[in-house]
C-alpha positions, 0 to 999 in steps of 0.5 A: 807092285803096291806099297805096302804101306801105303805111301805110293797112293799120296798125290803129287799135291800132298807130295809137295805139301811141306811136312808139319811136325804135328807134336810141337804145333805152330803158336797161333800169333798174338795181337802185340800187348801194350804191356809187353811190346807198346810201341806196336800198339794203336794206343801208344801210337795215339797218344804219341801224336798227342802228347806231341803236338799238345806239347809244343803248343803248350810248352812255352805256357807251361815254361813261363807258369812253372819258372814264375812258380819257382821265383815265388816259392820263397816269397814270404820268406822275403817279405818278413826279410823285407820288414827288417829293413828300411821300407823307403829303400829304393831296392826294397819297392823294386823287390816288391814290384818285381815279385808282384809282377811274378806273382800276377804272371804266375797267377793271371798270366798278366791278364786278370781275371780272365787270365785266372780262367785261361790258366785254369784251362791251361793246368788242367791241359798241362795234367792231361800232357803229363797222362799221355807222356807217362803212357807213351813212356812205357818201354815194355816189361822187360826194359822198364828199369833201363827207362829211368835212368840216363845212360852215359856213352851213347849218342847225343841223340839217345842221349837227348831222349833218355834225359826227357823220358827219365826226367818226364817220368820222375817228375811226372807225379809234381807237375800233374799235382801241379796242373790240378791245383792249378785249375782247382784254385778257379774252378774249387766247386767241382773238387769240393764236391767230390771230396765231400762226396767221400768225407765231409769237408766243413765241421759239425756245427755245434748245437746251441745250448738249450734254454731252459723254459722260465718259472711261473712270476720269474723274468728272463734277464736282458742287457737292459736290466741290471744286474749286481755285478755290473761294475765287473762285467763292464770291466771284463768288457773293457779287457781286449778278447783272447784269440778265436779258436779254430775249429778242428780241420776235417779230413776233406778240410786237410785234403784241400790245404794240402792242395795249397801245401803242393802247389806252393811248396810251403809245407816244409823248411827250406830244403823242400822249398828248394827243392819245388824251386829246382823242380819248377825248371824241370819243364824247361828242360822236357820241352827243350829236348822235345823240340830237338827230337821233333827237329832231328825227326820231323823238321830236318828230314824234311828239310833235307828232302826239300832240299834234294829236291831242288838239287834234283831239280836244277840238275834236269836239263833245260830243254826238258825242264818245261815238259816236267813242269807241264806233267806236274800240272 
C-alpha cells in the first residue's frame, strides 16, 4: 500500500543523504581576518619572515648606533662640567677623545662621510624594522591587552617572547622617530620639502622700506657727506652692537627642531634625559631575545635533527652502509 504521505517514493540516495536542519543554516566559512585572527593570514606571515631576518642583520647596527646614543645624551652637559676644571688635566683630554669617539661612532659609524650616508641608509631600515614588528606583533581583538604586559609564572620561553613583543611595542614609537631623524640629518631635502608642502618653513621675508623719490634741487645723503652729528654717530659706532634678533620660527621651522629635540633628548631636564639615556638599551634587549627565540626555533631543531641523523646513521650496519650511500647518490 502507498504511503500516504508520501515518504516511501525517496530513493535509497535521498535515504542516505544526512538530513539538514533547514531553519539554522550552516554559515558560509570566512577568510581569517588580520584583525581578528593575524597570524592565519598571508600578511602577517610575510612580514614575519622580514621582520625577522632584517632583524638579525641589522641588529648588531642597530645596538652599537642606539647605545653610542645613550653615552651622548648628556654631552653638553659635561663639557660645561669640563670648563670648570683644569683643561690640562690628563682625565679631562681622555673625557674629551672618549666622547668624541662616540660621538664619530654614532654619527659616522667611524667612517666619515660615507659612513654619515650608510647610517642614513641604516635609520631608515631600522624605521621600516620597527613597522613590521608593530604589524606582526598584533595578537587579534581579543587578546591585544594580554600583549602588552609581561606575565610572570610562565615558561622561560613564553617568558622571553613576552618580554621582546611588550618591549617592541612600548618603545616602538621612539626608535622609529629615531630611525627617521636619523636619516633626515643626511638626506633633509626630502622632509623640508614635504613639510613645507603643509606649511612654510622659512619666515616671510620683511620688505624693505620704501625710499621716498627726492624733491627738485634736493641731494640724497651719503656716507660721504657731512653730516652735523658726525661726532655722535662715530660714537654710536664705537659702541659694540647689541644681539641680533631671531626671526620667529614658523610652524615647519618648529617641526624640524623638534626632530633635533627627539633625536637627541635634549628638550627637557635631566629626568627626560635619563630617560632617552635607558631607552637607548632597549634594542639591546629586543635583539637579545630575538636571537634566543630563532635559536630555540629554528637553529636547535635543526641541529637536533642533524644530530639523529648521524645516530641513525652510525647505528645501519656496515654491510648495509654502502647500499645506503649507493641509492642517496
Amino acid at each position: 500500500m502507498a504511503n500516504p504521505l508520501g515518504l516511501g517514493d525517496q530513493t535509497a540516495a535521498e535515504r542516505r543523504e544526512p538530513q539538514r536542519n533547514i531553519a539554522s543554516p550552516r554559515p558560509p566559512q570566512q577568510k581569517a581576518s588580520w584583525l581578528r585572527r593575524p597570524r592565519k593570514t598571508f600578511l602577517r606571515r610575510a612580514m614575519f619572515q622580514i621582520h625577522l631576518w632584517s632583524g638579525l642583520i641589522l641588529g648588531l647596527y642597530i645596538v652599537v648606533v642606539c647605545v653610542s646614543g645613550s653615552a651622548l645624551v648628556f654631552r653638553h652637559d659635561l663639557y660645561d662640567k669640563f670648563e670648570s676644571y683644569d683643561q690640562a688635566r690628563h682625565s679631562i683630554r681622555i673625557a674629551y677623545k672618549v666622547l668624541s669617539w662616540f660621538g664619530d661612532l654614532h654619527g659616522s659609524l667611524l667612517l666619515g662621510h660615507k659612513g654619515m650616508a650608510i647610517n642614513a641608509v641604516g635609520g631608515f631600515l631600522t624605521a621600516a624594522v620597527c613597522v613590521t614588528g608593530l604589524i606582526i606583533w598584533w595578537p587579534g581583538i581579543a587578546r591585544w591587552r594580554r600583549a602588552l604586559t609581561v606575565r610572570g609564572g610562565v615558561g622561560w620561553k613564553r617568558f622571553n617572547f613576552d618580554l621582546h613583543s611588550a618591549l617592541g611595542f612600548w618603545t616602538f614609537l621612539i626608535l622609529f622617530v629615531w630611525g627617521m631623524t636619523g636619516g633626515y640629518f643626511v638626506f633633509p631635502e626630502p622632509f623640508r620639502a614635504v613639510i613645507n608642502y603643509f606649511t612654510p618653513i622659512d619666515p616671510p621675508r620683511v620688505a624693505a622700506r620704501p625710499v621716498a623719490p627726492l624733491r627738485a634741487g634736493e641731494i640724497r645723503p651719503t656716507q660721504a657727506s657731512p653730516s652735523p652729528s658726525a661726532a655722535s654717530g662715530a660714537q654710536r659706532a664705537a659702541t659694540p652692537p647689541g644681539p641680533r634678533r631671531r626671526r620667529p620660527l614658523t610652524k615647519g621651522g618648529k617641526i624640524l627642531q623638534w626632530f633635533s629635540f627627539l633625536h637627541y633628548g635634549n628638550f627637557g631636564g635631566w629626568g627626560w634625559k635619563a630617560l632617552w639615556t635607558l631607552l637607548g638599551f632597549a634594542p639591546a634587549i629586543l635583539f637579545g631575545t630575538a636571537v634566543v627565540m630563532w635559536w630555540n626555533r629554528v637553529l636547535s631543531p635543526a641541529l637536533r635533527r642533524s644530530r639523529r641523523k648521524d645516530r641513525e646513521w652510525a647505528e645501519v650496519p656496515a654491510a648495509v652502509a654502502p647500499e645506503l650511500e649507493w641509492e642517496q647518490e
